[in-house]
N, C-alpha and C positions, 0 to 999 in steps of 0.2 A: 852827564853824570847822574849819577842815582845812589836812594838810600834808602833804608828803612823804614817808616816809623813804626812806631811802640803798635801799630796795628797791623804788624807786618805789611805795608801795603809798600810798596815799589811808587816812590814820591821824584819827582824830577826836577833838581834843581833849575829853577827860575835865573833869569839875569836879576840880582840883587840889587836892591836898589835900598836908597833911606829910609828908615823904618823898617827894615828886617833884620832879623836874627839870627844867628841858629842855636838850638841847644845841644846838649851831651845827650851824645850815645850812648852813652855809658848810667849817668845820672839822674836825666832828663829827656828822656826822648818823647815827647810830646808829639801829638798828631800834625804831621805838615799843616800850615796855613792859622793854628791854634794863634788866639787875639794873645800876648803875652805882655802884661804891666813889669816895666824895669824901671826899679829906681836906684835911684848912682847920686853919687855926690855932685854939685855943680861946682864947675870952676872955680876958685876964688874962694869957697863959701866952705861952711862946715855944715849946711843943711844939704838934704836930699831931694832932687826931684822925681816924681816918675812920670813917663810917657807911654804911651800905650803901643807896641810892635808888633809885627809877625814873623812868627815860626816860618822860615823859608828856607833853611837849611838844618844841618845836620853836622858833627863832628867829634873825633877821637880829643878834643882836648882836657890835658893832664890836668889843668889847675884851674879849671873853669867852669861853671854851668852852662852860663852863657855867650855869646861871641856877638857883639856890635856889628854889623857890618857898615865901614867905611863913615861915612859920613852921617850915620845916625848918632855919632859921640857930638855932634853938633849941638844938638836936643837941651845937653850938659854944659855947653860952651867950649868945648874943648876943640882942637881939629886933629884930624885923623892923622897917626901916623901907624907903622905896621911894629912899633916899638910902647902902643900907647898902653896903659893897665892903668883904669881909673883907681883914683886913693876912694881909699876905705870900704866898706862891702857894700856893694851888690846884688839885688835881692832882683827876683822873681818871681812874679804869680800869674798865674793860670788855672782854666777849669779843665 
């Protein structure tokens, strides 16, 4: 499979592993492989932590910037399910 990014350049998704992400196509389309800081709420807690990811994918989603993939919601303490949408917002930075 293949995508974009915001340099037009034809990027090939990777087998995704913990510690990656993908951003919006739409919002966010950052340069494949971009170092990206997320921080999310942690389990249990009303504070935020953030962890540092990479850009390794790409996608159409409607209510998202960002996409965890799989087991990096672990980071947060949470475990992955395909139903999961961390509470409260979500931030990301990048250069």
């Amino acid at each position: 499979d293949f995508f974009r990014d915001k340099h037009r350049s034809f990027c090939r998704m990777k087998n995704l592993k913990k510690g990656d992400v993908a951003t919006s196509l739409r919002y966010d389309n950052c340069q494949y492989g971009t170092k990206v800081q997320v921080n999310a709420r942690k389990k249990g807690s009303t504070k935020n932590a953030t962890h540092v990811m990479y850009k390794r994918d790409a996608g159409g989603m409607d209510n998202a910037i960002v996409d965890i993939w799989k087991e990096g919601v672990e980071y947060w303490g949470y475990k992955y399910s395909k139903n999961l949408s961390l509470p409260g917002k979500t931030k990301i930075v990048h250069n």
